[in-house]
The first five atom37 places (N, CA, C, CB, O) and aatype in JSON, in Angstrom:
{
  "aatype": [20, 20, 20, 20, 20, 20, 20, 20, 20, 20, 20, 20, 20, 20, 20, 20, 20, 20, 20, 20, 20, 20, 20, 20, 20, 20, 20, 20, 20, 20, 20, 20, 20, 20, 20, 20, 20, 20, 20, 20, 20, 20, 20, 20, 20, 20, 20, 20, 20, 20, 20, 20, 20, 20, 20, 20, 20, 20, 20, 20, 20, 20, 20, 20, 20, 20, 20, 20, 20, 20, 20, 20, 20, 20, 20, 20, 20, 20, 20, 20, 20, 20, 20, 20, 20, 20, 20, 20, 20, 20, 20, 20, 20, 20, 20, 20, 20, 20, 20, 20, 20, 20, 20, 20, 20, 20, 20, 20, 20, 20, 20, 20, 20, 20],
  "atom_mask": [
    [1, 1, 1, 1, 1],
    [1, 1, 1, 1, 1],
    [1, 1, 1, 1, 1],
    [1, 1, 1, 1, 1],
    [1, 1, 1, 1, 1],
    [1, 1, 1, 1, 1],
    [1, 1, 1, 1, 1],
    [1, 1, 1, 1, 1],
    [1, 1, 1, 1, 1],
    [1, 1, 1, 1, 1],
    [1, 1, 1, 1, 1],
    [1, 1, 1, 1, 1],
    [1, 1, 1, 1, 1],
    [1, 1, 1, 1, 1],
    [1, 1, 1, 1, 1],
    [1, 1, 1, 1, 1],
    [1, 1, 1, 1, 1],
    [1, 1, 1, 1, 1],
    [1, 1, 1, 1, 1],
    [1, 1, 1, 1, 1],
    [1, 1, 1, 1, 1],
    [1, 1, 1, 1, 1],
    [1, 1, 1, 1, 1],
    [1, 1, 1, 1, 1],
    [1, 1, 1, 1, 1],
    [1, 1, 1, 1, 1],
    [1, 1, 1, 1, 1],
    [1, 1, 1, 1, 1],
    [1, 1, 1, 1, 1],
    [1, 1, 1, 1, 1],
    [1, 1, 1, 1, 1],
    [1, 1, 1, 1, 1],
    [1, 1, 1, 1, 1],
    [1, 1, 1, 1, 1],
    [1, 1, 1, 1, 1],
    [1, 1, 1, 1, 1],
    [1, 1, 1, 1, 1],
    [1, 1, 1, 1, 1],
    [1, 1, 1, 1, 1],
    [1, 1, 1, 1, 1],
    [1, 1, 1, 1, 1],
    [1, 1, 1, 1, 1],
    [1, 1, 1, 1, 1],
    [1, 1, 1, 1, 1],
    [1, 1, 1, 1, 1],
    [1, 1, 1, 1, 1],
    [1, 1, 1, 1, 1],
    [1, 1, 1, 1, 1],
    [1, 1, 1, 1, 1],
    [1, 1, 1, 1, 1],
    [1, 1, 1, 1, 1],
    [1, 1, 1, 1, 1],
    [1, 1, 1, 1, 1],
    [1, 1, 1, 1, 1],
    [1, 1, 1, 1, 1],
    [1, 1, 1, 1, 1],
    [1, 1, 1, 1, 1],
    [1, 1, 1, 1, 1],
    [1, 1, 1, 1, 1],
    [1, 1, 1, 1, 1],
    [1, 1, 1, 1, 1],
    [1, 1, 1, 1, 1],
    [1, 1, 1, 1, 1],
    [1, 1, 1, 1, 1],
    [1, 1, 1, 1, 1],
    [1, 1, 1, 1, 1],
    [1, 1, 1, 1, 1],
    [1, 1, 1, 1, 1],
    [1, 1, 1, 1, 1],
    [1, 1, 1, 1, 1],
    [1, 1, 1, 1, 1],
    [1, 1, 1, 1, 1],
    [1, 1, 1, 1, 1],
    [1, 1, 1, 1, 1],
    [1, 1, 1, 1, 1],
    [1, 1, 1, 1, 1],
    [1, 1, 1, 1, 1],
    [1, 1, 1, 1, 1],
    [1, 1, 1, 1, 1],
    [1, 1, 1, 1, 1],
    [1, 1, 1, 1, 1],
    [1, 1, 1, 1, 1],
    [1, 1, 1, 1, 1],
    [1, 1, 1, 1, 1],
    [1, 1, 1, 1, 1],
    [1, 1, 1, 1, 1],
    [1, 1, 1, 1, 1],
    [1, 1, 1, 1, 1],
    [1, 1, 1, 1, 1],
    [1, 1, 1, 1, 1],
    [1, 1, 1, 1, 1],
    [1, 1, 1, 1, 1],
    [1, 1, 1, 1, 1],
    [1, 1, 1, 1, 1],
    [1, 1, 1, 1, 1],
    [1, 1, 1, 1, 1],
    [1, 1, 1, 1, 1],
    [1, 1, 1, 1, 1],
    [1, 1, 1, 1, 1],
    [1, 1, 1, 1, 1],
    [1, 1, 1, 1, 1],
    [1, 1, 1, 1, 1],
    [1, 1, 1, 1, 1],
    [1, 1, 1, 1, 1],
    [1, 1, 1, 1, 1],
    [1, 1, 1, 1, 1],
    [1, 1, 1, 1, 1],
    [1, 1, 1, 1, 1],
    [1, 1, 1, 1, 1],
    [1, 1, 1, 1, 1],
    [1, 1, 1, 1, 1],
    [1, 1, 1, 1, 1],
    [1, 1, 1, 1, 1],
    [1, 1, 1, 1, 1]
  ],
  "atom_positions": [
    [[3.92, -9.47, -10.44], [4.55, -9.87, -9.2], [5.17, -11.25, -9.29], [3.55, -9.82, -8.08], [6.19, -11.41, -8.62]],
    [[4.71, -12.34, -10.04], [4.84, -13.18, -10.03], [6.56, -13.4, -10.34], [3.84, -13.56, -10.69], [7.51, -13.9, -9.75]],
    [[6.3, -12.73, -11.59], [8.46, -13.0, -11.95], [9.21, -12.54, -11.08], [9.33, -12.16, -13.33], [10.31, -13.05, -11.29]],
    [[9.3, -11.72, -10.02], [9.85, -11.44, -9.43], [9.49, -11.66, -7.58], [9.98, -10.43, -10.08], [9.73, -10.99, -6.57]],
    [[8.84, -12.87, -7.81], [8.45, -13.3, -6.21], [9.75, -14.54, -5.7], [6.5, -14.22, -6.18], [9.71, -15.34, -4.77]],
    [[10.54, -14.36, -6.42], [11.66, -15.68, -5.87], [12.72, -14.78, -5.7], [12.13, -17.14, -7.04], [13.82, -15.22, -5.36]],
    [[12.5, -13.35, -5.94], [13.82, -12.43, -5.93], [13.63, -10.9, -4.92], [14.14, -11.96, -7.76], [14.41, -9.95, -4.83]],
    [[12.28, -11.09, -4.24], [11.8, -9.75, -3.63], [10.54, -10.32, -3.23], [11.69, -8.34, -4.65], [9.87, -10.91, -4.07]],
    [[10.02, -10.18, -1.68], [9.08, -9.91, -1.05], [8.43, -8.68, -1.23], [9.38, -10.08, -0.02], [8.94, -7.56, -1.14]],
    [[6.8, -9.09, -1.59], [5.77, -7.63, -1.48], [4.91, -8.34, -0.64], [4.9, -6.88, -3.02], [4.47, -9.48, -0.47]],
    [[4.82, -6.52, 0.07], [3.78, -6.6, 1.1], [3.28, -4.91, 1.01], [4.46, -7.21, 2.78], [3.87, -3.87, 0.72]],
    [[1.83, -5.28, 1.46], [1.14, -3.82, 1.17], [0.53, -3.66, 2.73], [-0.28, -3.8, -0.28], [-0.2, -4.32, 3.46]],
    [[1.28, -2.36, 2.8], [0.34, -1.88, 4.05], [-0.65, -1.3, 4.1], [0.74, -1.22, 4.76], [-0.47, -0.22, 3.54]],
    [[-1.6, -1.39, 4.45], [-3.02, -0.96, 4.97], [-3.04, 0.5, 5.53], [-3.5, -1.97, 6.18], [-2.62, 0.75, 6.66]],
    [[-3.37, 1.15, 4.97], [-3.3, 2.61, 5.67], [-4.79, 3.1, 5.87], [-2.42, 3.79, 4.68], [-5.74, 2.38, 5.53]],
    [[-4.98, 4.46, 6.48], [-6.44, 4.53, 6.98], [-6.76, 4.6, 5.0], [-6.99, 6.32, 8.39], [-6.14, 4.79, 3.95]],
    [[-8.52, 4.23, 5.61], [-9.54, 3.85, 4.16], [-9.36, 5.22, 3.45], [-11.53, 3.48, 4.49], [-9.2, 6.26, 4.07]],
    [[-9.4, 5.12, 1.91], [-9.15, 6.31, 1.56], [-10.64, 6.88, 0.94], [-7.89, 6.28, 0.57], [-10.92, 8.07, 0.82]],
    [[-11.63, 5.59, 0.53], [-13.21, 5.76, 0.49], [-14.15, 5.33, 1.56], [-13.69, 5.09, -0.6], [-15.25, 4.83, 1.37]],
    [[-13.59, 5.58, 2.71], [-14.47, 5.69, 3.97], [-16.28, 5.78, 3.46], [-13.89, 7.31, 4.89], [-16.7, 6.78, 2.88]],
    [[-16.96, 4.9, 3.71], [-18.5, 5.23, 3.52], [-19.38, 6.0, 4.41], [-19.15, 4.11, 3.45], [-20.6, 6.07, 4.3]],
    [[-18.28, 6.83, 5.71], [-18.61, 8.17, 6.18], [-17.86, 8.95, 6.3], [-19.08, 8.29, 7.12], [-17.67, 9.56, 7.35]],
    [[-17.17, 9.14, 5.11], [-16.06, 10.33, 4.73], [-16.69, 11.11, 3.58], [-14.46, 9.71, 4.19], [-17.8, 10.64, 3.34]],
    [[-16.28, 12.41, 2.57], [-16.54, 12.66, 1.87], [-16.07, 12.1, -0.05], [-16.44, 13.6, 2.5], [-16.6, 12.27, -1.14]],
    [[-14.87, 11.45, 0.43], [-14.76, 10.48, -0.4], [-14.97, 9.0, -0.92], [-14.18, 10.6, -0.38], [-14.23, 8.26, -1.57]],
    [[-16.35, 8.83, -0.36], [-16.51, 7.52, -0.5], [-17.67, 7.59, -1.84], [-17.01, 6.76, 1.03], [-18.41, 8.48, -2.24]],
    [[-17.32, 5.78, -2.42], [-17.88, 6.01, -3.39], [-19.57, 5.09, -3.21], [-16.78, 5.62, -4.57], [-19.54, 4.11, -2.47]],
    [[-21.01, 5.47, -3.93], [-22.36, 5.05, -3.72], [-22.14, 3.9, -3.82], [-23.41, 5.48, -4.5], [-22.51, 3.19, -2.89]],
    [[-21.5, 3.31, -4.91], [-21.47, 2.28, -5.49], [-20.59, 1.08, -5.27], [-21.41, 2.64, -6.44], [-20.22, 0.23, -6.09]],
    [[-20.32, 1.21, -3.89], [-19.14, 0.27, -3.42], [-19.78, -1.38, -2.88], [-18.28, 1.16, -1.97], [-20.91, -1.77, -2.59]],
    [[-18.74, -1.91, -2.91], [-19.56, -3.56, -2.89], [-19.51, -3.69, -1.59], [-18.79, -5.06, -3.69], [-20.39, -4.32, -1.0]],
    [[-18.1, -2.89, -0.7], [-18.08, -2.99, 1.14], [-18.61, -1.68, 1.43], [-16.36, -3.19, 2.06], [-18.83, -0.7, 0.71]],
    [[-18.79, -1.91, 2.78], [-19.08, -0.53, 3.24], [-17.88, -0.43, 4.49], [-20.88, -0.34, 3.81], [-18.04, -1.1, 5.51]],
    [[-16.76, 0.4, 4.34], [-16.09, 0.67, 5.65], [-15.84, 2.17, 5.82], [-14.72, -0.12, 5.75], [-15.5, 3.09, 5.08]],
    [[-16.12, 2.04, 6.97], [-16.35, 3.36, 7.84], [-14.7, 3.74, 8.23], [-17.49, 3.02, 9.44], [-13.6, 3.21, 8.17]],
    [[-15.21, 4.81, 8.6], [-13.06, 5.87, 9.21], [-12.75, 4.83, 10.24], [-13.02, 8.21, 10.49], [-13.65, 4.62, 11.06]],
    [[-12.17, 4.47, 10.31], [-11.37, 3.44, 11.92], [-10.99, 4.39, 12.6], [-9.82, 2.3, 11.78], [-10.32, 5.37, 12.3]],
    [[-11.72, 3.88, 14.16], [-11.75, 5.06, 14.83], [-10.3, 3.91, 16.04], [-13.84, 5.78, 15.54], [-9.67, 4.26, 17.04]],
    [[-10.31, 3.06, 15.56], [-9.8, 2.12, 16.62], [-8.51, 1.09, 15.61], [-11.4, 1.05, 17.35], [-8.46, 1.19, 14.39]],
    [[-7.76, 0.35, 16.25], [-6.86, -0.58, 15.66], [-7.66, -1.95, 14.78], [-5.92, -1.09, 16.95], [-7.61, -2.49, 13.68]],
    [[-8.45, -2.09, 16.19], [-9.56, -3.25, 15.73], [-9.95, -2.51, 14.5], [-11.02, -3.62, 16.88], [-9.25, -2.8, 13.53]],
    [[-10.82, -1.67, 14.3], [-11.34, -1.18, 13.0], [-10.67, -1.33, 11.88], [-11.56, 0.02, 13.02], [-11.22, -2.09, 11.09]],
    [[-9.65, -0.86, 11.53], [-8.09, -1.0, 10.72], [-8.53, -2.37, 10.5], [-6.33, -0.75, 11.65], [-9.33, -2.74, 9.63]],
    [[-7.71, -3.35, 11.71], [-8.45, -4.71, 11.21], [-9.18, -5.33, 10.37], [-8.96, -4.99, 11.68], [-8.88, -5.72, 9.24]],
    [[-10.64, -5.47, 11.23], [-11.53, -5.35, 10.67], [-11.65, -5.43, 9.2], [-11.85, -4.52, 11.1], [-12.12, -6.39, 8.59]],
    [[-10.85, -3.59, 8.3], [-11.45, -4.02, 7.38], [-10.47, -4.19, 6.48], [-12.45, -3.32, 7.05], [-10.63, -4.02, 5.27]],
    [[-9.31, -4.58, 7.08], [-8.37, -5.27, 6.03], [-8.36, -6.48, 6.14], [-7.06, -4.94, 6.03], [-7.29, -6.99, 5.8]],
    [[-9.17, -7.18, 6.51], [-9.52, -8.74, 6.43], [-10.27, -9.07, 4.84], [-10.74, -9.16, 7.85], [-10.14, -10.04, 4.09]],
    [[-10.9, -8.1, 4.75], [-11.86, -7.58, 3.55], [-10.85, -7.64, 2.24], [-12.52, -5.82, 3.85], [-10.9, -8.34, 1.24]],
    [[-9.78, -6.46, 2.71], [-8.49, -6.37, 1.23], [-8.0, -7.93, 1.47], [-6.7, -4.87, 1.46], [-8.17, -8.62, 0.46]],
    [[-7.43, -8.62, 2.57], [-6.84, -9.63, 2.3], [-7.08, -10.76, 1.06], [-6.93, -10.05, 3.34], [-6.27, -11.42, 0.41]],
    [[-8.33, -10.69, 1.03], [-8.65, -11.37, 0.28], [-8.59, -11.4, -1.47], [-9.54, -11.38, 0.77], [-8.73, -12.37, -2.2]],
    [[-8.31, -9.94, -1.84], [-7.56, -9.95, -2.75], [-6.24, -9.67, -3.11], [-8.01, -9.58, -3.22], [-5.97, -9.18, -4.21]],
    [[-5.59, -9.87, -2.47], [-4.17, -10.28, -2.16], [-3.12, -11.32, -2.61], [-4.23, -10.51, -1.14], [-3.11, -12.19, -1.74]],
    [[-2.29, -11.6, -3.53], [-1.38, -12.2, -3.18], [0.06, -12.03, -2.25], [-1.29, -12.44, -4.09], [0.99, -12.83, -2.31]],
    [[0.04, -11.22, -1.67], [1.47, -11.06, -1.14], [0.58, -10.73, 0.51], [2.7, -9.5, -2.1], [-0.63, -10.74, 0.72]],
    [[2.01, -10.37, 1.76], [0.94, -9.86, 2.91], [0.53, -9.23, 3.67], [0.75, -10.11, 3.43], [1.17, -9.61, 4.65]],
    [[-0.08, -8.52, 3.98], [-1.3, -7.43, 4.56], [-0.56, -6.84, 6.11], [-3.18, -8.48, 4.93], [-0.55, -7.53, 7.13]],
    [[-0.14, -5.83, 6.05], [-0.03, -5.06, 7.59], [-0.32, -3.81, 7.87], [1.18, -5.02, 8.12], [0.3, -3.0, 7.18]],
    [[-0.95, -3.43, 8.54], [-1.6, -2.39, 8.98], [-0.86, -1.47, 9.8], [-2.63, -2.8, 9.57], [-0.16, -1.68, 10.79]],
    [[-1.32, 0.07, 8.91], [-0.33, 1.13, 9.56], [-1.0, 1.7, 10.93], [-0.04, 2.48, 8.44], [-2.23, 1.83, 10.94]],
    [[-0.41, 1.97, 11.84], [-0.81, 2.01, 13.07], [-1.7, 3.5, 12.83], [0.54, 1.92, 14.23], [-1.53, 4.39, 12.0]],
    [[-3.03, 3.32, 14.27], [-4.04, 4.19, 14.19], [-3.38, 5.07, 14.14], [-4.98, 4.28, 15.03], [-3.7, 5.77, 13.18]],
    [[-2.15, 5.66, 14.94], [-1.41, 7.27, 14.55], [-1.14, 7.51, 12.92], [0.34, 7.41, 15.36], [-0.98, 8.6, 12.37]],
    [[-1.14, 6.49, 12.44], [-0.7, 6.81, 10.9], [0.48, 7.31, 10.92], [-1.55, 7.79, 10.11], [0.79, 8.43, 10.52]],
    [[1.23, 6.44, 11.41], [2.9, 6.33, 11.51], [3.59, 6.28, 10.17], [3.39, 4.95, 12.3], [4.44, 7.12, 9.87]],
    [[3.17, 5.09, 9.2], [3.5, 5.06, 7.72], [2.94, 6.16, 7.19], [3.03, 3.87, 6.97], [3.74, 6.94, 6.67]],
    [[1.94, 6.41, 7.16], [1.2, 7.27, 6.12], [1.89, 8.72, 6.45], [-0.65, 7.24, 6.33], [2.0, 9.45, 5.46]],
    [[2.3, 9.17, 7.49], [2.98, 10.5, 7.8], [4.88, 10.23, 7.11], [2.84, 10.77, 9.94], [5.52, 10.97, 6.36]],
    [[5.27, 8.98, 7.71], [6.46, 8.66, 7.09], [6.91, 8.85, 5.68], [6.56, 7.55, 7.3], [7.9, 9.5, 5.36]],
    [[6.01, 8.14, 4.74], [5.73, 7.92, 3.49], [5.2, 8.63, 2.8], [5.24, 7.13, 3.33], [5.39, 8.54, 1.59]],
    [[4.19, 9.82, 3.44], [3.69, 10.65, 2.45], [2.4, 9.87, 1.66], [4.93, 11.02, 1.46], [2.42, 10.1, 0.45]],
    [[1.05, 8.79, 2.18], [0.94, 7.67, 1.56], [-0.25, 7.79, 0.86], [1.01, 6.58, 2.36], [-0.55, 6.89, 0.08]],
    [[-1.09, 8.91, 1.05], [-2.53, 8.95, 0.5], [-2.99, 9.66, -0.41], [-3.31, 9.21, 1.28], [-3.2, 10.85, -0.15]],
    [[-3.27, 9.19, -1.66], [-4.32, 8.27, -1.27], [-3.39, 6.57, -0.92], [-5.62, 8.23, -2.77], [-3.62, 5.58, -0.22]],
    [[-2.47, 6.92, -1.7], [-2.22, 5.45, -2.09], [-0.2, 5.42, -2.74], [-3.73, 4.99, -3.71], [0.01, 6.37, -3.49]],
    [[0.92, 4.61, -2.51], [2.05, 4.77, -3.14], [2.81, 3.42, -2.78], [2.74, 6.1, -2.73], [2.6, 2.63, -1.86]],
    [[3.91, 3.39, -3.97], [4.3, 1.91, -4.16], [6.14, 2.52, -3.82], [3.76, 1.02, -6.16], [6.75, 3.55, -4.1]],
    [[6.44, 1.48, -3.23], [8.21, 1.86, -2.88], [8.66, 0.46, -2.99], [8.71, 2.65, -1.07], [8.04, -0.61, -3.04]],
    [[10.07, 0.82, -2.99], [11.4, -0.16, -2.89], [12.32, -0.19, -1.86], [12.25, 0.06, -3.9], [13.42, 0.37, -1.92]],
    [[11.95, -0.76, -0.99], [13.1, -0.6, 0.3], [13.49, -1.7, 0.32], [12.72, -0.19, 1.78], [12.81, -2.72, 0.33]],
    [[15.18, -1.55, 0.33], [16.5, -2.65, 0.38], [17.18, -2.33, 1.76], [17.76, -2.41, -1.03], [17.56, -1.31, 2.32]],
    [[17.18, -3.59, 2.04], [18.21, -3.79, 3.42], [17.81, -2.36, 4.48], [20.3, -3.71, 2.82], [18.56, -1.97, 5.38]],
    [[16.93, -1.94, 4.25], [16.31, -0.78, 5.03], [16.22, 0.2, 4.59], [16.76, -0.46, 5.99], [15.32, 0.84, 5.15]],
    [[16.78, 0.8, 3.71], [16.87, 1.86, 2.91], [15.53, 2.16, 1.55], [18.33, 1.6, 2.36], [15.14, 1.23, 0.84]],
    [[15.07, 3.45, 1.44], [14.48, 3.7, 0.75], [14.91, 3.73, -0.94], [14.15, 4.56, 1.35], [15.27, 4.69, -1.63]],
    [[14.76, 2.71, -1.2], [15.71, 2.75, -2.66], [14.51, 3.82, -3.82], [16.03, 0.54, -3.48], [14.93, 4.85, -4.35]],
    [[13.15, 3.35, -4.01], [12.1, 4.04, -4.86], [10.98, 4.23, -4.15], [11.72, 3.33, -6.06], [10.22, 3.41, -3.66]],
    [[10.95, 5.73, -4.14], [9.4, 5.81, -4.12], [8.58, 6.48, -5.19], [9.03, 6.47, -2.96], [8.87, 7.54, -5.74]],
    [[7.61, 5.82, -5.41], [6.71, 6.77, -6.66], [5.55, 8.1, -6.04], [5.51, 5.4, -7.66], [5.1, 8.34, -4.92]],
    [[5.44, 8.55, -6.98], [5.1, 9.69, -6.95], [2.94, 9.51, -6.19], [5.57, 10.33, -8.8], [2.29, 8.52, -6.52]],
    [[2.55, 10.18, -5.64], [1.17, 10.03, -4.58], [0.36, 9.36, -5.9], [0.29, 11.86, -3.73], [0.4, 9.93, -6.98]],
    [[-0.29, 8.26, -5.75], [-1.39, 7.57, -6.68], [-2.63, 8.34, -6.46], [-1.68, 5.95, -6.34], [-2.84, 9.43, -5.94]],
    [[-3.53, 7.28, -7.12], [-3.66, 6.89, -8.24], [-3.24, 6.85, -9.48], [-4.22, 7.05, -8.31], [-2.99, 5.89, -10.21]],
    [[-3.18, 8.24, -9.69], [-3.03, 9.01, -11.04], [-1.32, 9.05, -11.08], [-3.89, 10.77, -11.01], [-0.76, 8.8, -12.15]],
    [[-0.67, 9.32, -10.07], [0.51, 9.56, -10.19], [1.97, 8.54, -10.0], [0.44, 10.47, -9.47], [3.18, 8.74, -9.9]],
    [[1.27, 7.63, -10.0], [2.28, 5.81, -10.09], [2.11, 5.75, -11.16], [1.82, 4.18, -9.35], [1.14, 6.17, -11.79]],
    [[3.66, 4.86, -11.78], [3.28, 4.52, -12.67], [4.35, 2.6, -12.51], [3.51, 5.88, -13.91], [5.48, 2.34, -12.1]],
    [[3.62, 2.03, -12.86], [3.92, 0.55, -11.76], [5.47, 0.11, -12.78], [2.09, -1.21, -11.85], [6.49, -0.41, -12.33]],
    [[5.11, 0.67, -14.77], [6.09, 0.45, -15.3], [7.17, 1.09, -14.58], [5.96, 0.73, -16.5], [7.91, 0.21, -14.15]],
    [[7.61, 2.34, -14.22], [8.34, 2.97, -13.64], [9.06, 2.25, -12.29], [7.62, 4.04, -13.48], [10.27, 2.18, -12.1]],
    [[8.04, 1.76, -11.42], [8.73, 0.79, -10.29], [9.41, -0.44, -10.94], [7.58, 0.2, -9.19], [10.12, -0.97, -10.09]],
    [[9.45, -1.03, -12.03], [9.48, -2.08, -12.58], [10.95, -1.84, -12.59], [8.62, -2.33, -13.78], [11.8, -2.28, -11.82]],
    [[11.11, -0.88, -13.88], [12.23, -0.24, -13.93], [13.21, -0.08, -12.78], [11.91, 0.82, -14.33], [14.31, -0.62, -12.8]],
    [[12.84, 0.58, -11.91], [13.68, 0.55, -11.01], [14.33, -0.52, -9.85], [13.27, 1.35, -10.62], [15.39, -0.43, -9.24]],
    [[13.08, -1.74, -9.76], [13.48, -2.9, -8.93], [14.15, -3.68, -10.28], [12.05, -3.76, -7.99], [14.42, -4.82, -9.89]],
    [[14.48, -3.55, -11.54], [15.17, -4.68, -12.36], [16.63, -3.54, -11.75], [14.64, -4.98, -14.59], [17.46, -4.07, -11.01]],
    [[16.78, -2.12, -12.11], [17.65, -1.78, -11.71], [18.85, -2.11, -10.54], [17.18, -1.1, -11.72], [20.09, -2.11, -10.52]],
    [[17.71, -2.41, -9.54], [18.5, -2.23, -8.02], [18.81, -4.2, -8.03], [17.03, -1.35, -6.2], [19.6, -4.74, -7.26]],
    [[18.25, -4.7, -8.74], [18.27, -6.05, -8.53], [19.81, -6.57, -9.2], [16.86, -6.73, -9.25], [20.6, -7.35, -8.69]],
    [[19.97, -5.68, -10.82], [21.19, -5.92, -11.67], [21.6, -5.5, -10.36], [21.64, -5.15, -13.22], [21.62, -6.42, -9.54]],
    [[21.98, -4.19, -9.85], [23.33, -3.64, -9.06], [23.39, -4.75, -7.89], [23.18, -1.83, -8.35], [24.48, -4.77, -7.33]],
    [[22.46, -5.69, -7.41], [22.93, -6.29, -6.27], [23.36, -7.91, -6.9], [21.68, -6.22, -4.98], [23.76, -8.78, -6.13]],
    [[23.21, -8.13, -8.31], [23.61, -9.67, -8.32], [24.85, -10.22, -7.77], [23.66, -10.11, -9.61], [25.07, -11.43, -7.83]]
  ]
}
């Protein structure tokens, strides 16, 4: 992120928990414990938690899961949006991002706009 923080803003949105510690995907061995957000506050709550490992900044997709229906977002996915437009999106994570691949494509869109 770093080489390219004077040429592109990142920011990660917060979408509902995808290891909820009363969901069926949560994992024993987790260092937090956050529960399904049943509320906005909740959301909150426990992205105060991610903030902290963060360099870039933190916004939260609304309790309807407005992004996450938009985007297609869970578990997890990385995009490129220019001047509003969806320039890249990668394919549903974990397994299926591949960050070289976004790389690629923001040096791309960056040559076409010098």
């Amino acid at each position: 992120m770093e080489e390219y923080r004077s040429k592109v803003d990142f920011v990660v949105i917060y979408i509902q928990e995808a290891h909820a510690t009363d969901s069926n995907w949560h994992f024993k061995d987790m260092k937090h414990h956050i529960f399904l957000h049943k509320s906005l506050h909740d959301r909150q709550s426990a992205a105060e938690i991610l903030k902290d490992y963060l360099s870039c900044p933190l916004v939260l997709d609304g309790i309807e899961n407005e992004a996450t229906k938009q985007y297609g977002t869970i578990p997890d996915r990385m995009a490129i949006i220019y001047n509003g437009c969806l320039e890249y999106i990668s394919a549903k994570g974990p397994f299926g991002f591949k960050v070289e691949e976004m790389i690629i494509a923001l040096n791309h869109l960056l040559q076409r706009n010098e």
